[in-house]
NUGU-61272 format. One line per 10 residues: number of its first residue (from 1); for each residue x, y, z of C-alpha. Coordinates in steps of 0.1 Angstrom, whole numbers, plus 2048, in hexadecimal, padded with zeros to 3 digits. Layout:
N
NUM) X,Y,Z  ...;
This chain:
53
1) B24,812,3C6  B47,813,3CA  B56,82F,3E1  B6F,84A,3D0  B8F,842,3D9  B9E,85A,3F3  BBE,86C,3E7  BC0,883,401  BDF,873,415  BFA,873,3F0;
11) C0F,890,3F3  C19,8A7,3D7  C3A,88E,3D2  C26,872,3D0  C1C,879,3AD  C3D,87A,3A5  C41,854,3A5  C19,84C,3A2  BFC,84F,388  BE3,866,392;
21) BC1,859,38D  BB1,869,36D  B8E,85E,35D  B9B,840,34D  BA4,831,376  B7D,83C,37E  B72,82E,35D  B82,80A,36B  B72,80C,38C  B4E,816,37D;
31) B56,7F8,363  B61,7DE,382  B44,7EA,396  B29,7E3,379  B39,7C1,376  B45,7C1,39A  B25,79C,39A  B32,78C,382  B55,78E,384  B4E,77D,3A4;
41) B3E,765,398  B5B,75A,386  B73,757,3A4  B90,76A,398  BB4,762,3A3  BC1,781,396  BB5,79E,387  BCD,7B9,376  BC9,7DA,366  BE2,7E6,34D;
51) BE5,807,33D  BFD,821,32A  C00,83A,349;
């Protein structure tokens, strides 16, 4: 299982110029985790997550 990522060190400005992780982020990371095998096995060069936010 993946850890949560830790937040704690972004200051309030940070989120000024960042997204702040909301569901849909966690929803990648539980998605890339139950795939995390074979996405290996297919020896990715790059990988790249796109969104709206």
């Amino acid at each position: 299982m993946f850890p949560t990522p830790d937040l704690s060190h972004f200051t309030r400005n940070d989120y000024n110029e960042i997204y702040e992780p909301d569901a849909d982020s966690f929803l990648l990371l539980d998605a890339l985790e139950l795939k995390l095998n074979k996405i290996l096995e297919q020896k990715p060069f790059i990988i790249l997550e796109f969104g709206c936010g």
